[in-house]
SERO-4910 file (N, C-alpha, C, O; in steps of 0.05 Angstrom, whole numbers):
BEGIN
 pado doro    nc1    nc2    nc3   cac1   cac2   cac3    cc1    cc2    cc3    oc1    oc2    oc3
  Unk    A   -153    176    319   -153    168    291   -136    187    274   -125    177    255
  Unk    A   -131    220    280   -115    239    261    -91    243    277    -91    250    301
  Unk    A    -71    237    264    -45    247    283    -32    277    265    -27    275    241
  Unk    A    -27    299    278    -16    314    262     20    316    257     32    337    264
  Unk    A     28    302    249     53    289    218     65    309    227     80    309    246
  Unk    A     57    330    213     69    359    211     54    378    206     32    366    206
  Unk    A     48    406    200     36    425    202     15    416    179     23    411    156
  Unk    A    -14    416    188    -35    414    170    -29    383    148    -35    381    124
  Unk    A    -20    368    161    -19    338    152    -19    320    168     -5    317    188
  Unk    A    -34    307    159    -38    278    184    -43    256    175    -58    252    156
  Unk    A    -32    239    187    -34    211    185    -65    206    197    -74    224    210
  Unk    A    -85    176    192   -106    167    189    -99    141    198    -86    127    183
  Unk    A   -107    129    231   -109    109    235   -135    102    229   -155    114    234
  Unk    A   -131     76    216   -159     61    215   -157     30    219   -134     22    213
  Unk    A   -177      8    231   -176     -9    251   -166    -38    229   -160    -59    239
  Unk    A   -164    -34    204   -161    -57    192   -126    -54    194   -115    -35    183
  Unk    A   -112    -75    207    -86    -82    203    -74    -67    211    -51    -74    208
  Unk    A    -75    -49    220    -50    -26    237    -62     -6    211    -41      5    203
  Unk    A    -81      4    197    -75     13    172    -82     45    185    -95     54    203
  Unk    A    -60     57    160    -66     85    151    -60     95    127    -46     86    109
  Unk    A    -80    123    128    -85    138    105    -77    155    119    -66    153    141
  Unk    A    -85    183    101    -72    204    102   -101    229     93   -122    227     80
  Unk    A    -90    250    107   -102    284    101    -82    300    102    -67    301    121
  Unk    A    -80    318     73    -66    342     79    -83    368     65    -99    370     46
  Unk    A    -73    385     82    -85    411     72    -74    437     72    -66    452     90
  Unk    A    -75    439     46    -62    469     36    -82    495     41   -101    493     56
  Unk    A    -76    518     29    -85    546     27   -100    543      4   -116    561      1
  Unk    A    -99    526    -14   -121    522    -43   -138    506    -27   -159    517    -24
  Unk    A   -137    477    -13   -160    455    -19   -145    439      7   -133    450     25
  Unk    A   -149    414      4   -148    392     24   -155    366     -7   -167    368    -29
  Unk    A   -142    344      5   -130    323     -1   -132    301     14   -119    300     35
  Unk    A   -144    287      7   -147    252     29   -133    239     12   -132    241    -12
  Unk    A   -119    222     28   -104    186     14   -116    174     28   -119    175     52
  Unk    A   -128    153      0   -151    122      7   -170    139     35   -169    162     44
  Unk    A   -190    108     43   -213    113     47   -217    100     67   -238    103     80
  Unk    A   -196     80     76   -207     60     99   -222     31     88   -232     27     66
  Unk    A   -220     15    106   -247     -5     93   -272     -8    103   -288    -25     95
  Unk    A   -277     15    125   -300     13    125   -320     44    125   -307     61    137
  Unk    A   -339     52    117   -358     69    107   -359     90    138   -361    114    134
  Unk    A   -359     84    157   -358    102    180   -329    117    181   -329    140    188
  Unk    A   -305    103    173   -281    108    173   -279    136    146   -271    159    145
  Unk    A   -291    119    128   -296    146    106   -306    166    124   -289    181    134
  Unk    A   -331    171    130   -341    194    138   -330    206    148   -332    230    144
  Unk    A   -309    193    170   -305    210    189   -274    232    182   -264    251    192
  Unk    A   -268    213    155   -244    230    142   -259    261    124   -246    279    114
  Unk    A   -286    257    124   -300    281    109   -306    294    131   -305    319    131
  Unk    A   -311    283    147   -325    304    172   -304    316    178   -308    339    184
  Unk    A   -284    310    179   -256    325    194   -250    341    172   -250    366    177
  Unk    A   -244    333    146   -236    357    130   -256    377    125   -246    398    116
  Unk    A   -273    378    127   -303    403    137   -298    414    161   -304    438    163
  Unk    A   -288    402    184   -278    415    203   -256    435    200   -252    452    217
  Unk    A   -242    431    176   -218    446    174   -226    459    158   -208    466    142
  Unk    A   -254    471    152   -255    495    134   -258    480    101   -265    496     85
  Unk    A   -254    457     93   -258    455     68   -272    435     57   -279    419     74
  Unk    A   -280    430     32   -290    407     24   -269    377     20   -245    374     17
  Unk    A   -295    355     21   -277    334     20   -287    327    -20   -305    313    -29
  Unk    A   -267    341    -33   -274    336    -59   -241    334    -72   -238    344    -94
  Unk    A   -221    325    -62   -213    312    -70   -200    288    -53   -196    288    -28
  Unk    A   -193    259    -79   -184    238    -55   -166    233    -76   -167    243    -98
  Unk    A   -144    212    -65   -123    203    -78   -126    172    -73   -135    165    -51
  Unk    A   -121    157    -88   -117    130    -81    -83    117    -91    -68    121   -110
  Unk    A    -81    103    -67    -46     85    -75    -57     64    -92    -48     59   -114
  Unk    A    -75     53    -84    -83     35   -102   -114     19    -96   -129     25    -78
  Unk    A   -119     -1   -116   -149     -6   -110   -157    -30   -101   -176    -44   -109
  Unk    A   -135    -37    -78   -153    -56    -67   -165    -42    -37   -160    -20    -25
  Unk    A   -191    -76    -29   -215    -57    -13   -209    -44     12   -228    -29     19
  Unk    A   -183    -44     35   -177    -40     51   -171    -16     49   -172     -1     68
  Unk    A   -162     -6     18   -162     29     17   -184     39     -6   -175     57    -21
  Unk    A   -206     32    -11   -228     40    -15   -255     35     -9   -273     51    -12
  Unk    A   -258     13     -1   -287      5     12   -299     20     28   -323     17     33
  Unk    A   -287     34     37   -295     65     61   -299     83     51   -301    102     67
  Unk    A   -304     95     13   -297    117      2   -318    121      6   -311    104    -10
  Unk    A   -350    127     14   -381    118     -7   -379    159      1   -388    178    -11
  Unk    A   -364    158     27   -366    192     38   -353    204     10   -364    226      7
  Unk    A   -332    200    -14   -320    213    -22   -330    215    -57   -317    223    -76
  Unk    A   -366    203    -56   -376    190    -83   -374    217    -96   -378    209   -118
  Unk    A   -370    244    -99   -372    264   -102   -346    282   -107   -345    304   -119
  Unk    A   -325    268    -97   -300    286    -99   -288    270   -125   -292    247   -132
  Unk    A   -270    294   -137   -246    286   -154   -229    259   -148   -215    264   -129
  Unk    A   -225    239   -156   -216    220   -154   -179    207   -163   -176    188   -179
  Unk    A   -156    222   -150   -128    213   -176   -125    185   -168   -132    176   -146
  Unk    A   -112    168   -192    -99    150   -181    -88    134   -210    -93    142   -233
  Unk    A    -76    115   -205    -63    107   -236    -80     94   -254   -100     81   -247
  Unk    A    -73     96   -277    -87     90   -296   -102     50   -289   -124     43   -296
  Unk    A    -86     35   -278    -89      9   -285   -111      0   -255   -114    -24   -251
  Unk    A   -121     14   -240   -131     18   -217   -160     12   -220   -168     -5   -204
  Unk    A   -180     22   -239   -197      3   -252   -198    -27   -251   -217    -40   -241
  Unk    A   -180    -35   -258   -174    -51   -274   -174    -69   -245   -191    -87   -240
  Unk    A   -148    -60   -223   -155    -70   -211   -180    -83   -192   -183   -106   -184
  Unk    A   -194    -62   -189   -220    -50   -177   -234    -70   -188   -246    -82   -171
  Unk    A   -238    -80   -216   -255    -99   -223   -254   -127   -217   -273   -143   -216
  Unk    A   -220   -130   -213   -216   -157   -211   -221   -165   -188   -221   -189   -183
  Unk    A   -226   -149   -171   -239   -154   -134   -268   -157   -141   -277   -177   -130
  Unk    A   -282   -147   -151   -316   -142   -142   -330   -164   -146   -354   -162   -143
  Unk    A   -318   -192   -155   -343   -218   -150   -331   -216   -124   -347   -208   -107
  Unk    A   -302   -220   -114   -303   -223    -83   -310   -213    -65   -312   -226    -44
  Unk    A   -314   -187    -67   -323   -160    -48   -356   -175    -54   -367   -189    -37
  Unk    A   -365   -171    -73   -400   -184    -77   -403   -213    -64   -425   -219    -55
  Unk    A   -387   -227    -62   -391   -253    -45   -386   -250    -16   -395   -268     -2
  Unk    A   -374   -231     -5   -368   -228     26   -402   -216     27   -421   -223     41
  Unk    A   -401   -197      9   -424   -177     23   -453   -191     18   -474   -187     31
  Unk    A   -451   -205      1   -476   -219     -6   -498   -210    -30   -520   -220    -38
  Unk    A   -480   -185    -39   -491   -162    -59   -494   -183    -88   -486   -207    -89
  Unk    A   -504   -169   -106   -498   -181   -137   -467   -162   -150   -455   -149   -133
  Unk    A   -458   -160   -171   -433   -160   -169   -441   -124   -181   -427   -104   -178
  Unk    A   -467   -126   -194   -471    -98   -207   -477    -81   -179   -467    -59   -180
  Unk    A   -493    -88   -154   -492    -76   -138   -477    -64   -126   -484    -41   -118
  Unk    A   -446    -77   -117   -432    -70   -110   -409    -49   -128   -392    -35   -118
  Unk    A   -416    -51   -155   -402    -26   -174   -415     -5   -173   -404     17   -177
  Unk    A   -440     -7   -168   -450      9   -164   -443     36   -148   -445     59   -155
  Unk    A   -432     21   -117   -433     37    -91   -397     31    -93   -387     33    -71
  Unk    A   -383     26   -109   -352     29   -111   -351     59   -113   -370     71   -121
  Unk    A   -324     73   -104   -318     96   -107   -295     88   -135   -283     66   -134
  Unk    A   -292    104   -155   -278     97   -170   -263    131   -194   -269    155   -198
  Unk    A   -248    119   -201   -225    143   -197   -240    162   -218   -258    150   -228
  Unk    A   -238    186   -228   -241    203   -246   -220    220   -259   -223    233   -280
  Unk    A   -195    217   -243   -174    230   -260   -144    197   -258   -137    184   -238
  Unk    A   -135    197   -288   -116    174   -280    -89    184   -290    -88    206   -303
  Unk    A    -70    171   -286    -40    172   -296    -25    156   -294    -23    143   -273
  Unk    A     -7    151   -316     17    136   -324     43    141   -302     47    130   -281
  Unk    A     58    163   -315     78    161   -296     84    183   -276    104    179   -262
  Unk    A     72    202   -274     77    222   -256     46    243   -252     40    255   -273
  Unk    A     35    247   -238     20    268   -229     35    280   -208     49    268   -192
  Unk    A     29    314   -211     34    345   -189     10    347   -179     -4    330   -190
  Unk    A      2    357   -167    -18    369   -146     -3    392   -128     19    392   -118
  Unk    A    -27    416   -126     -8    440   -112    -42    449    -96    -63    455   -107
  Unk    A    -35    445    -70    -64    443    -46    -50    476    -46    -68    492    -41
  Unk    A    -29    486    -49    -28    512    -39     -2    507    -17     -5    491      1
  Unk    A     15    517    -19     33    507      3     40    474      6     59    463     17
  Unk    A     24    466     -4     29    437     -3     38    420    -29     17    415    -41
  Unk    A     55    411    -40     63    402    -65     59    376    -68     69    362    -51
  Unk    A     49    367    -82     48    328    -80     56    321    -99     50    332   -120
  Unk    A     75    298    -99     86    287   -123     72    260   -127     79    247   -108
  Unk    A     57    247   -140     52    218   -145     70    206   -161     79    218   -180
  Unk    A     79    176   -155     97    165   -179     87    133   -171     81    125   -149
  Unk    A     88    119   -197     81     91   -189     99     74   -175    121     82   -182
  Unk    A    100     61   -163    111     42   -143     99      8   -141     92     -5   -121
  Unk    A    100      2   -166     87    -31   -166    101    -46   -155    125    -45   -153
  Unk    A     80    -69   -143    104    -88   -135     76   -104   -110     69   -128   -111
  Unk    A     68    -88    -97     45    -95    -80     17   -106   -104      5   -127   -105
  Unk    A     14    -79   -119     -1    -87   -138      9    -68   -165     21    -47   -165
  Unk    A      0    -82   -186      3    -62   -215      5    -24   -207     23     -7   -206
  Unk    A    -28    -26   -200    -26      1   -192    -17     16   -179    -21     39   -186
  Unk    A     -2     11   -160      8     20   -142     21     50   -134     45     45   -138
  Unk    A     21     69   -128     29     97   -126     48     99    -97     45     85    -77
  Unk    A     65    117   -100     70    132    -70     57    161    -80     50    168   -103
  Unk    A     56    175    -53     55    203    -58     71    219    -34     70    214    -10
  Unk    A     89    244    -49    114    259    -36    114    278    -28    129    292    -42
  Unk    A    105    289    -12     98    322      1    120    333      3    135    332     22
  Unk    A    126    347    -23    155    357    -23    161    372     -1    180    364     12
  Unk    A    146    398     11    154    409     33    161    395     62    178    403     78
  Unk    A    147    376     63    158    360     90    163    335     86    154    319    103
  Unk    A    178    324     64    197    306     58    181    287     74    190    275     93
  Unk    A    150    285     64    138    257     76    128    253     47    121    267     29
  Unk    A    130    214     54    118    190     36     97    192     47     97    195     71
  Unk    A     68    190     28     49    167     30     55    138     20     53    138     -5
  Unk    A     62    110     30     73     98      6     45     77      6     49     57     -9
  Unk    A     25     78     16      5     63     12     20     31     17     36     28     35
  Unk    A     15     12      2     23    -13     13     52    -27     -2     63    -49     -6
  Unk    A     57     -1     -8     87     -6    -26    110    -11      0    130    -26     -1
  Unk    A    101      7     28    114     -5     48     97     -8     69     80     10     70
  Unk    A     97    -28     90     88    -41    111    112    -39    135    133    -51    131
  Unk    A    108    -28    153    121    -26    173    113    -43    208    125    -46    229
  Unk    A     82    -52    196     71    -74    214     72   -101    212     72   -116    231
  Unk    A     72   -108    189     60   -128    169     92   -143    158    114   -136    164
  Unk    A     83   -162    142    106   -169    134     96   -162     99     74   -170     91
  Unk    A    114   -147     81    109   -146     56     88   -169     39     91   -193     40
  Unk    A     64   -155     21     45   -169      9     55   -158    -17     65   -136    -20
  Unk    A     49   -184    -42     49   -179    -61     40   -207    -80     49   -218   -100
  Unk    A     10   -211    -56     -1   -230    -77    -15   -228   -102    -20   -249   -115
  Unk    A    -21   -210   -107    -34   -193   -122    -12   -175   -141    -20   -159   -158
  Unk    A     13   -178   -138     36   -163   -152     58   -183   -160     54   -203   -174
  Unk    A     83   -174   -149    105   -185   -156    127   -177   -139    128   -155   -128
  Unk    A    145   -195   -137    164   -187   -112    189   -174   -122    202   -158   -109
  Unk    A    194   -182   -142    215   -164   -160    210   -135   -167    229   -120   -170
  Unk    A    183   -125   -170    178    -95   -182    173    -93   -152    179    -70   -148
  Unk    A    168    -99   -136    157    -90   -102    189    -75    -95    194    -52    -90
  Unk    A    208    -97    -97    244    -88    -91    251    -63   -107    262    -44    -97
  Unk    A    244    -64   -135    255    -41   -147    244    -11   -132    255      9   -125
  Unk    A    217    -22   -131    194      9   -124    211     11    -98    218     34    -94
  Unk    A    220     -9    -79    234     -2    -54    253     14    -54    252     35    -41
  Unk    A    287      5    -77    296     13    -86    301     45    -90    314     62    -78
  Unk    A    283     44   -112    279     84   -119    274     98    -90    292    114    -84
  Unk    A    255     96    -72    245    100    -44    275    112    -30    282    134    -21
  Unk    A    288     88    -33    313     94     -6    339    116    -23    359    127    -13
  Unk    A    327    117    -56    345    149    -63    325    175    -55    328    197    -65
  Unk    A    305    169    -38    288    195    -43    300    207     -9    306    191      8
  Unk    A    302    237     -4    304    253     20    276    244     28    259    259     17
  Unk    A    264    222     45    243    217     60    239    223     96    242    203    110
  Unk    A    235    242    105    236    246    139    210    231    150    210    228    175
  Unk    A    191    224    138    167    222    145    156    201    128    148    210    107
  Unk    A    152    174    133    146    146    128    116    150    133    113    155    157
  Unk    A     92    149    121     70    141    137     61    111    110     58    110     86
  Unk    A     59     88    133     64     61    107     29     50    110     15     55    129
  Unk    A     24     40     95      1     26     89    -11      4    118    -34     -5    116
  Unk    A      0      0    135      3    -16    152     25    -11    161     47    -11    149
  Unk    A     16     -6    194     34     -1    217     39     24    223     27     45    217
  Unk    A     68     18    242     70     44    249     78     80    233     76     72    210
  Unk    A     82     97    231     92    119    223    126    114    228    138     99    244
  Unk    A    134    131    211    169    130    214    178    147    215    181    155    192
  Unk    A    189    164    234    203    193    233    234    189    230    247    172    241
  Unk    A    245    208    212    265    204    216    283    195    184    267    187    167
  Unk    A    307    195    177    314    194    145    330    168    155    328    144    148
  Unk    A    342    178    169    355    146    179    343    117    180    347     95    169
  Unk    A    322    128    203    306    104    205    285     91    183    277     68    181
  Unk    A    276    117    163    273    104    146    278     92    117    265     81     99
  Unk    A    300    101    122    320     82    101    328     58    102    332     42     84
  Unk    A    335     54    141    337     26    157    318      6    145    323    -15    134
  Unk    A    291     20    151    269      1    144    259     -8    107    248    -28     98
  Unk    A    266     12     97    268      7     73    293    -14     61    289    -34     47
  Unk    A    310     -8     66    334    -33     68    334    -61     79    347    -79     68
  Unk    A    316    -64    106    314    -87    114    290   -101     93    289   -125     92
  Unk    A    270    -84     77    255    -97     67    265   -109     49    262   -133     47
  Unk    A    280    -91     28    287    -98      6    306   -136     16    302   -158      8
  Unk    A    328   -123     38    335   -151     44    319   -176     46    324   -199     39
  Unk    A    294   -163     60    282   -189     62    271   -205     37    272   -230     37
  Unk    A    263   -195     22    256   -200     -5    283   -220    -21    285   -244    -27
  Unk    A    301   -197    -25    329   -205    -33    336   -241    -29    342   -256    -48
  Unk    A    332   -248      2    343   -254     16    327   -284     12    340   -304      4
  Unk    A    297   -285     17    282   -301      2    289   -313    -23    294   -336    -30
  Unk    A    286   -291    -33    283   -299    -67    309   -313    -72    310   -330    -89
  Unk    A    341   -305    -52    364   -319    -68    359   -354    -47    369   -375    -55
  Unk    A    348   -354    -32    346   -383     -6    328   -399    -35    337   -419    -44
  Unk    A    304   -388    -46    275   -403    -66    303   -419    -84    311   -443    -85
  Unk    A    313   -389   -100    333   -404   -123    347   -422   -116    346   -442   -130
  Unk    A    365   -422    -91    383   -440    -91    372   -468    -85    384   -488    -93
  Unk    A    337   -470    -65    329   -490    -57    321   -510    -91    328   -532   -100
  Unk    A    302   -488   -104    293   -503   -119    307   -526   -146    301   -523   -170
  Unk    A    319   -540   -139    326   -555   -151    311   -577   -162    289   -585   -154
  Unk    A    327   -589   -186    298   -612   -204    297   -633   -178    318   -640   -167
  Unk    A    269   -642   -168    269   -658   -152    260   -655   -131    251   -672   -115
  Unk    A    263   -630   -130    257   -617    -95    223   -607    -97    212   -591   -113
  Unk    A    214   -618    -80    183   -603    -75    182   -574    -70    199   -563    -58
  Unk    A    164   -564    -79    166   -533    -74    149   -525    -42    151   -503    -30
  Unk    A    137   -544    -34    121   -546     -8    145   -558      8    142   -562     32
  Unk    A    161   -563      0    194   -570     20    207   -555     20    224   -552     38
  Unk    A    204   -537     -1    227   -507      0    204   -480     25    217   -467     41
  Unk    A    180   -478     25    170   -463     39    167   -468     65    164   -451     82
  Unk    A    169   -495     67    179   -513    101    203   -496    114    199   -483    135
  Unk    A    230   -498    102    250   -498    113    250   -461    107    273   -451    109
  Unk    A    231   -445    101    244   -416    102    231   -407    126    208   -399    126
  Unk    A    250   -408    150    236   -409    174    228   -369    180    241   -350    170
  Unk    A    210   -368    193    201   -336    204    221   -326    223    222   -301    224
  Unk    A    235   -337    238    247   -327    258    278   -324    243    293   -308    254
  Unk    A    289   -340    218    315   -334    209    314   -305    189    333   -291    181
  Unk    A    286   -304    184    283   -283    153    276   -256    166    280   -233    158
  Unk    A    263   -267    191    241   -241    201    253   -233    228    263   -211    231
  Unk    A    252   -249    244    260   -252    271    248   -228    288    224   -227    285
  Unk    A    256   -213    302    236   -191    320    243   -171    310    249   -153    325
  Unk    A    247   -167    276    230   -144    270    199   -132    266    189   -110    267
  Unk    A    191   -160    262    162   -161    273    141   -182    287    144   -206    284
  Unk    A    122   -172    300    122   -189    328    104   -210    313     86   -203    298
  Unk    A    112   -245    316    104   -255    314     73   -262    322     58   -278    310
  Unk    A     67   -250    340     37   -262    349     13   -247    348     -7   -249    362
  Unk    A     21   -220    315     -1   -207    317     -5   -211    285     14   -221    272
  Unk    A    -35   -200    270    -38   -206    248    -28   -228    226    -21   -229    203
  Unk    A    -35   -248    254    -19   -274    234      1   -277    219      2   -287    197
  Unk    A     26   -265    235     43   -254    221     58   -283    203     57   -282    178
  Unk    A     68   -305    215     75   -330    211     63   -335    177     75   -342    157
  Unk    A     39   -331    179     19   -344    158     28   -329    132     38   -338    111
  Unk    A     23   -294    142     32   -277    119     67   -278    113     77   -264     96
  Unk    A     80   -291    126    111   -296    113    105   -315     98    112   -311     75
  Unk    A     92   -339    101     89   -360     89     77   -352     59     79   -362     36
  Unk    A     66   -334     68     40   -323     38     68   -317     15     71   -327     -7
  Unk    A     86   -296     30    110   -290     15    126   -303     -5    131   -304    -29
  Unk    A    132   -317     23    152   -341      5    136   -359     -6    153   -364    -23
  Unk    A    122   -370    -10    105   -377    -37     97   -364    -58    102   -372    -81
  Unk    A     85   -342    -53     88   -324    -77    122   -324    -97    127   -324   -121
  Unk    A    137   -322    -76    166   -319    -82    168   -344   -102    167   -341   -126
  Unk    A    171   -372    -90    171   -389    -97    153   -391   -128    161   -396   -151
  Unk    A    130   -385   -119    123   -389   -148    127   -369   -179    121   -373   -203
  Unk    A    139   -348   -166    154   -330   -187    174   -339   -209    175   -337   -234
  Unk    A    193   -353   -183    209   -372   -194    212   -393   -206    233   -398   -217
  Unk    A    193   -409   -205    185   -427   -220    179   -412   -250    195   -412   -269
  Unk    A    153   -399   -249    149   -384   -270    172   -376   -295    170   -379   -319
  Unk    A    196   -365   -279    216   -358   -291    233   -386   -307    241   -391   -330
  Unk    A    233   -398   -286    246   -426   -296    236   -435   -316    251   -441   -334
  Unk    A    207   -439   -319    195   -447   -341    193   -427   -360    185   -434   -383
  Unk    A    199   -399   -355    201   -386   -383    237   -393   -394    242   -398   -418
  Unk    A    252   -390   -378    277   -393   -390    287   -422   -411    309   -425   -422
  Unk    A    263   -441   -413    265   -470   -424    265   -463   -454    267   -481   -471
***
């Protein structure tokens, strides 16, 4: 579950989607990113940073949906950063988180972990040796954060990048998802750890992968425009944007439904565009 990144930082596998979080720890304190989605997965990110000599009192969140907080209940106690609009998010989930769970909707706010320190456009953090930069990165969702360990030129980018998965942004937008990509591939990054999937070592490789995303996006969004013409069904334009011309074996078709979540894309995509169309009238 802890892989050690680099000296006193580690990446956090946890079982939902290829996903990871993150621990780092300085000479001041220790630092978790998100929580997991499930409540054993929390703990066991507290139990380990107690193993390392410190408390688990602070956490960071990329953002607030439940796959990176539903696991916090271990962290009801620590300092909480994350962006201001993260609430906000957080609320707009909890009839559905209360309908999986079977809870009432106050119950489940109840036992939410929820942030105590927020920010607009930039939070520092200094663990001691360890520097963290937060900056927003929307596009997955409103809220959205990376965080930048200046000393070892590693991203947290939470689900701003997916290196398993095929890019989500049903809950966002695919245009601010490209820009947040964008800024990413001017940053010195050696160390990718993405919201889903694998880890990325390396500046090359992950600029590669940051580039092919942005393409993919790009690449969509110019196939939607050109399809959508007056006349044309929009369930005829998401037919013909095949997985294997956009995606092909960059990622493996036959795991996490991958087919389904391209499809999720280019509809989202699709319906952006429309949107736009009908604002330009």
């Amino acid at each position: 579950m802890f892989t050690e990144i680099a000296p006193d930082v580690y990446s956090v596998a946890h079982r939902f989607v290829e996903g990871k979080n993150g621990i780092i720890i300085g000479t001041r304190g220790a630092l978790a990113i998100d929580t997991c989605n499930y409540p054993d997965e929390g703990q066991a990110m507290t139990d380990f940073i107690r193993s390392k000599g410190w408390q688990p009192d602070r956490l960071a969140l990329t953002h607030g949906h439940g796959d990176h907080i539903l696991g916090g209940a271990a962290f009801a106690d620590a300092e909480i950063f994350a962006h201001a609009a993260t609430p906000e998010v957080i609320r707009k989930q909890l009839p559905g988180w209360a309908e999986r769970s079977g809870e009432s909707i106050a119950q489940v706010e109840a036992r939410t972990i929820w942030p105590t320190v927020t920010f607009t456009d930039e939070l520092r953090i200094d663990l001691g040796g360890k520097h963290l930069q937060f900056f927003p990165t929307p596009g997955h969702s409103k809220d959205g954060v990376c965080i930048y360990l200046e000393e070892h030129r590693a991203l947290f980018a939470g689900d701003t990048v997916s290196t398993g998965i095929v890019s989500a942004f049903g809950d966002g937008d695919s245009r601010e998802m490209e820009a947040s990509l964008r800024k990413l591939t001017e940053m010195d990054i050696e160390i990718l750890v993405p919201g889903h999937g694998p880890v990325l070592r390396g500046a090359n490789r992950v600029r590669t992968w940051l580039e092919w995303l942005i393409s993919y996006l790009s690449s969509v969004r110019a196939f939607v425009g050109d399809a959508l013409r007056p006349g044309v069904d929009s369930e005829a334009v998401a037919d013909v944007i095949d997985y294997q011309e956009f995606i092909g074996a960059r990622l493996p078709i036959d795991k996490h439904g991958m087919p389904r979540r391209h499809r999720n894309a280019v509809e989202k995509i699709i319906e952006e565009e429309l949107d736009r169309k009908d604002a330009s009238r």
